[in-house]
Every structure is written in structure tokens, then in C-alpha cells.
C-alpha positions as a Markdown table, in Angstrom:
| # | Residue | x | y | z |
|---|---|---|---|---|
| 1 | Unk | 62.0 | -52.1 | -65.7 |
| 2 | Unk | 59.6 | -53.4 | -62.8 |
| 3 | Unk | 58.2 | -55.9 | -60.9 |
| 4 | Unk | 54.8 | -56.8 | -59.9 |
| 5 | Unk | 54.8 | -58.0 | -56.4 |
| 6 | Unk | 52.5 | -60.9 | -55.4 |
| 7 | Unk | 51.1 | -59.5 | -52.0 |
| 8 | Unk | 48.1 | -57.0 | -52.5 |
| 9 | Unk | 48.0 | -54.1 | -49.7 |
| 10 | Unk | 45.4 | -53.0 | -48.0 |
| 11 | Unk | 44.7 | -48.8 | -48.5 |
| 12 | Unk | 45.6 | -47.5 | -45.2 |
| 13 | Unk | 43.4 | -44.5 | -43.3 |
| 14 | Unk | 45.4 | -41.6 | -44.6 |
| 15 | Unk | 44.9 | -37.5 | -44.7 |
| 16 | Unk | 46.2 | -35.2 | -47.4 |
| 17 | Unk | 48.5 | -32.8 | -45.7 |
| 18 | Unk | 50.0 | -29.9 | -48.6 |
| 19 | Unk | 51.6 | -30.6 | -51.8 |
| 20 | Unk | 55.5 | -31.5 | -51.9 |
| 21 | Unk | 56.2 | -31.1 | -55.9 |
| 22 | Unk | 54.3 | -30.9 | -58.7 |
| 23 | Unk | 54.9 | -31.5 | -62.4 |
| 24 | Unk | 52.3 | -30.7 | -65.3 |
| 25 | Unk | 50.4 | -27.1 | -66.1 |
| 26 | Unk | 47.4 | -25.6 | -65.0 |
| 27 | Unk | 44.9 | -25.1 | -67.5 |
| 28 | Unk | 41.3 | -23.6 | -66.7 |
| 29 | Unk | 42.4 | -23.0 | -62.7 |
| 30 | Unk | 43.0 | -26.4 | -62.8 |
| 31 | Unk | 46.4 | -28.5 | -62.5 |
| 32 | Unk | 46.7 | -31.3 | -65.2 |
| 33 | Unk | 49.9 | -33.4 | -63.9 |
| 34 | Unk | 51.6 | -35.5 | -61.3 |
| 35 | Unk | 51.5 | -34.0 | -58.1 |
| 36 | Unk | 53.0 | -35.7 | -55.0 |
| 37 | Unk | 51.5 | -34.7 | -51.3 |
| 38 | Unk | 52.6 | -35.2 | -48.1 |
| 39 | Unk | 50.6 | -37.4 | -46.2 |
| 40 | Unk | 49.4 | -38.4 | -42.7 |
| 41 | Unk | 48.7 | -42.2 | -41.8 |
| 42 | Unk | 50.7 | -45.1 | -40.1 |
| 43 | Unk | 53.8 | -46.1 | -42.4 |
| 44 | Unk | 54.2 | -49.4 | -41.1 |
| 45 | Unk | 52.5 | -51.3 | -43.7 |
| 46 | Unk | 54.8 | -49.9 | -46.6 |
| 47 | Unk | 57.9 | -49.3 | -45.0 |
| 48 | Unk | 57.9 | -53.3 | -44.1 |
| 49 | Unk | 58.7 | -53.4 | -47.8 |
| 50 | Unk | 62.5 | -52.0 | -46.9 |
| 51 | Unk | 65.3 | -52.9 | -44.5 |
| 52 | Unk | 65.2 | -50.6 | -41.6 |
| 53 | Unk | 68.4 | -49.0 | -42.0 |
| 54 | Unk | 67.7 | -48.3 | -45.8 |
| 55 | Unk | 64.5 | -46.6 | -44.8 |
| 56 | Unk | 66.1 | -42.9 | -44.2 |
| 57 | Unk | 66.8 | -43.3 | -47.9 |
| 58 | Unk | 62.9 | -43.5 | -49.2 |
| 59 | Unk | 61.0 | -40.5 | -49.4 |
| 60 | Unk | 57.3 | -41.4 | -49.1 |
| 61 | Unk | 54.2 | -39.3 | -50.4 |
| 62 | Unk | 50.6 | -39.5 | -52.2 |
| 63 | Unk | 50.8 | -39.8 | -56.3 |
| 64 | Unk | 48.1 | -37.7 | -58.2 |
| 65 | Unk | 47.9 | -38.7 | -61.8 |
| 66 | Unk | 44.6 | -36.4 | -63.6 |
| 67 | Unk | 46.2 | -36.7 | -67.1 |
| 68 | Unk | 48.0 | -38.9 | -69.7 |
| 69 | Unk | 52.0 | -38.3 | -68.8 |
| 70 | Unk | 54.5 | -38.7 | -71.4 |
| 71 | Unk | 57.5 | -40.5 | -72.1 |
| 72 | Unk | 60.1 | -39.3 | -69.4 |
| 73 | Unk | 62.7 | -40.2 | -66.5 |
| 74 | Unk | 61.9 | -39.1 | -63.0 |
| 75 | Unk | 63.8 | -36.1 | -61.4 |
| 76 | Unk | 65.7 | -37.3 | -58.5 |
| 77 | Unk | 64.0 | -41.0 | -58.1 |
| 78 | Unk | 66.0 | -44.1 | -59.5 |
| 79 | Unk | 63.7 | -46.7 | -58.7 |
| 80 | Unk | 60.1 | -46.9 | -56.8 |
| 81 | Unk | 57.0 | -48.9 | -55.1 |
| 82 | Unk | 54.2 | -47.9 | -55.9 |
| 83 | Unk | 51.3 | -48.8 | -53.9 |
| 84 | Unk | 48.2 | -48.3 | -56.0 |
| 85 | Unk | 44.9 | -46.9 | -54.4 |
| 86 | Unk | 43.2 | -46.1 | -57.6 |
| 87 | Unk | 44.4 | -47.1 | -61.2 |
| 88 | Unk | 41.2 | -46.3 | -63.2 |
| 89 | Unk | 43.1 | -48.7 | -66.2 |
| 90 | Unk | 45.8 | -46.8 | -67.0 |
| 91 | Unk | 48.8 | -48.2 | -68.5 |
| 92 | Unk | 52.3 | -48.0 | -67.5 |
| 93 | Unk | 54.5 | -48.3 | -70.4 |
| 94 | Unk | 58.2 | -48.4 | -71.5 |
| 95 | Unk | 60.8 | -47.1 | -74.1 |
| 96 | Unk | 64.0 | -48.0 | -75.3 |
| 97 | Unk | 65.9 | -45.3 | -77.2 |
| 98 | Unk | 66.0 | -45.4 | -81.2 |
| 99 | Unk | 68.7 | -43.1 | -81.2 |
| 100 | Unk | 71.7 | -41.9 | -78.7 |
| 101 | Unk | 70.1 | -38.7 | -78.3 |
| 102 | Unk | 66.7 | -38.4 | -78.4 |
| 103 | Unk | 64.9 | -35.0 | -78.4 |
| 104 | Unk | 64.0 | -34.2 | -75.2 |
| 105 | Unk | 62.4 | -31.0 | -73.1 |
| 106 | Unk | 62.2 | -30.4 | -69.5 |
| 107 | Unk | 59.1 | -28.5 | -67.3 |
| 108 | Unk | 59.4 | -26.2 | -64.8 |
| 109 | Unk | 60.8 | -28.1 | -61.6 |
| 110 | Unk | 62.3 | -31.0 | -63.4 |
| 111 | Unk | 66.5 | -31.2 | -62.7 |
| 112 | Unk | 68.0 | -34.5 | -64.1 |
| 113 | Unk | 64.7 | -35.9 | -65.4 |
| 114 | Unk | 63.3 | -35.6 | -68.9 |
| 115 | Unk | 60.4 | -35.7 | -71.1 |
| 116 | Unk | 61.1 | -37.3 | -74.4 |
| 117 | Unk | 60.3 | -37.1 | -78.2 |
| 118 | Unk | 57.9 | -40.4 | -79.0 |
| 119 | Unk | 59.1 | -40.8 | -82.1 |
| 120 | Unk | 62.4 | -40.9 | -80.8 |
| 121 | Unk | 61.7 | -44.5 | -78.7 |
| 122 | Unk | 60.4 | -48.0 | -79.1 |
| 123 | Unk | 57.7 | -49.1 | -77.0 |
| 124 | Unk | 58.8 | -52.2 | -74.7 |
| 125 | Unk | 57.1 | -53.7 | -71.7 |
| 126 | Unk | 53.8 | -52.2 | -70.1 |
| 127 | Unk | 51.8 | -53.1 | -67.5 |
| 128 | Unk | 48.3 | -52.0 | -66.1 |
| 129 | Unk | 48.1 | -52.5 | -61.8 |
| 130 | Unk | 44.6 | -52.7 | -60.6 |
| 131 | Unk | 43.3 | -50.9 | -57.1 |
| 132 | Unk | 45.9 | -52.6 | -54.5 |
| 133 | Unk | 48.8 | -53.5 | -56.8 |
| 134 | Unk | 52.0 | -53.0 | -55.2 |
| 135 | Unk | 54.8 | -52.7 | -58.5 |
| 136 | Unk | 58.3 | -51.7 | -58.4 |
| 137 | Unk | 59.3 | -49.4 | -61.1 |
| 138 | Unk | 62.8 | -48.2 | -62.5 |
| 139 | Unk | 61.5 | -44.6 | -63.1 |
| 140 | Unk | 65.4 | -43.8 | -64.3 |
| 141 | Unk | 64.1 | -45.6 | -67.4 |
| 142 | Unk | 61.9 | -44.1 | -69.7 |
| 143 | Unk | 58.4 | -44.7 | -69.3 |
| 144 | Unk | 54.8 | -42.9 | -69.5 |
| 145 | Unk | 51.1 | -43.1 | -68.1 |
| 146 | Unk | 48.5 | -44.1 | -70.9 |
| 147 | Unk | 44.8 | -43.7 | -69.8 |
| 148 | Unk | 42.6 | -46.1 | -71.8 |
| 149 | Unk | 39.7 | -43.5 | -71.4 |
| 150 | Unk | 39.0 | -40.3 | -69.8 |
| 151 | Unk | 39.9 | -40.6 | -66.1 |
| 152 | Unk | 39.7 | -38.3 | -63.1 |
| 153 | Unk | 42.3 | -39.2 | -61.1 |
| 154 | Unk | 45.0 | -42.6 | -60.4 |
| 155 | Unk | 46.4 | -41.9 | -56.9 |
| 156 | Unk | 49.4 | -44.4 | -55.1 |
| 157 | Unk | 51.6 | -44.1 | -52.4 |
| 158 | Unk | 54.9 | -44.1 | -53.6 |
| 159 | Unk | 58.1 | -44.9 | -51.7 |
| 160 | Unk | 61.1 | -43.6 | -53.7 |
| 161 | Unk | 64.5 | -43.8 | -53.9 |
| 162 | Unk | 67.4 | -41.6 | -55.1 |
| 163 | Unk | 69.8 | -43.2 | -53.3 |
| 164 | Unk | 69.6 | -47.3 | -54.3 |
| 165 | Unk | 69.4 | -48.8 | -57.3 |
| 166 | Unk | 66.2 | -50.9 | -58.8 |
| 167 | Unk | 68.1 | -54.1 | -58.5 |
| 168 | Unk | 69.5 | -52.9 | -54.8 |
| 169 | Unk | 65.6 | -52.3 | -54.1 |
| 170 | Unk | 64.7 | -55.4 | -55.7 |
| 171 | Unk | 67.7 | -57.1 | -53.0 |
| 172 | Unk | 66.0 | -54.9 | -50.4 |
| 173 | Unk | 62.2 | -56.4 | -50.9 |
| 174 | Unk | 63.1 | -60.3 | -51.4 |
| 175 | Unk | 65.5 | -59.9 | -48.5 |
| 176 | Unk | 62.3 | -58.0 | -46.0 |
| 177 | Unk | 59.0 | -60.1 | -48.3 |
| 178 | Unk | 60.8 | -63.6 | -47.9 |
| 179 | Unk | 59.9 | -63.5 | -52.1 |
């Protein structure tokens, strides 16, 4: 479901170049969601997490988290590091379905990912990363964003796969981290 990894990174320089996809609504002129935006800053630092010849594979952007998500799968992504910036507590917890078919919906730009019923799953493992966690996440699994509090905003850079598997990016990082 994921892994922490034992090496902290260090927030690079970066600048905010336009919004690639965005899931959530927009209530009072403002978007409550996940948004993912292109960035601009030197990608050496997370793409040492991945074989070279896998890295074609890995799409990287900025996260934007403003609200609590719920239980879903990722559209398009099988697995991904996250490299957290700013967590502000939030927990990362998963589900195992209760039943075969759990209820499920999907929002406007969602393809093969869904957003599930609660009462519908079991709660499993969580996790909460602090400011310069790096975690890899099997985001084909279902799992959800829980904000102890209010919060503004949790923002990571995300490098995501449709391509590989957890495990084969779990291969990938022991084999390029020495882990």
C-alpha cells in the first residue's frame, strides 16, 4: 500500500507553471480538490529515485490538496512518490473492500479511477508524512486524505506511474537508493 522511504529531500527552488488536471469543484470562485501543476525546477533530485530508462514512464508535477479527499483510486496512476513540501497533519489512509462491488461515483475528468461509498470499506493502514517525507503510494488501491483540522493547503511533488507497477517501482527505488 506504501512505503515510507528513510532519506528526507530537500524542497527544490521551483515555479508554478499552469495547471495539468484537476479533480474536486469550485465552490465560492474557489477550487476545493486536487490539482496537479506543471512545474519548473531542476528534476535531478527526484528523478535519482528511478532508473534512467524507466524515467519516460513518470509523469512529474506539483500536488495541491485544499480539502479532505475521499476514498478513491487514481485515474491513470498505479503507483507514486510523493515528495512532501507541506503536509499540515493530514493523514493518508487505506480501505479494503467489504463487499465485491462497492458503490462508487466518478467526477468530471476521472476515467478508470473512482470515488467510493465509506461505508462500503474497512479502514487499513494510514500514515501521516511530515514536511520532507518522500512515501511511495499504490494509488490503484483505495485510499483518502484525512485533515486532522482545517488546513489551507498540503502541496508534493509527485512522480507517477501508469506504466509500472508499486512492486516494479519499489524494484526500481532499492535498485537506484542502495535501500
Amino acid at each position: 500500500m506504501f512505503i515510507k522511504l528513510p532519506n528526507k529531500f530537500v524542497t527544490p527552488e521551483y515555479s508554478v507553471l499552469n495547471s495539468h488536471l484537476k479533480f474536486g469543484d469550485t465552490i465560492d470562485n474557489v477550487f476545493k480538490g486536487i490539482e496537479y501543476l506543471n512545474i519548473d525546477f531542476d528534476v535531478e533530485q527526484i528523478y535519482s529515485y528511478i532508473p534512467e530508462q524507466y524515467r519516460k514512464d513518470f509523469a512529474l508535477h506539483l500536488m495541491r490538496v485544499n480539502t479532505q479527499v475521499p476514498p478513491h483510486t487514481d485515474t491513470g496512476i498505479l503507483a507514486t512518490l510523493n515528495f512532501y513540501i507541506k503536509t499540515e497533519g493530514c493523514c493518508t489512509q487505506f480501505y479494503k473492500k467489504k463487499v465485491s462491488k462497492p458503490k462508487t461515483v466518478q467526477i468530471e475528468n476521472q476515467t478508470d479511477g473512482y470515488i467510493f461509498d465509506e461505508t462500503d470499506l474497512v479502514k487499513t493502514e494510514s500514515f501521516v508524512a511530515y514536511d520532507n517525507d518522500v512515501y511511495l503510494l499504490d494509488v490503484s488501491e483505495v485510499h483518502s486524505v484525512i485533515p486532522e483540522s482545517d488546513f489551507n493547503e498540503r502541496l508534493a511533488i509527485t512522480l507517477a506511474t501508469g506504466s509500472h507497477s508499486f512492486k516494479a517501482v519499489c524494484d526500481m527505488v532499492i535498485e537506484m537508493r542502495k535501500l
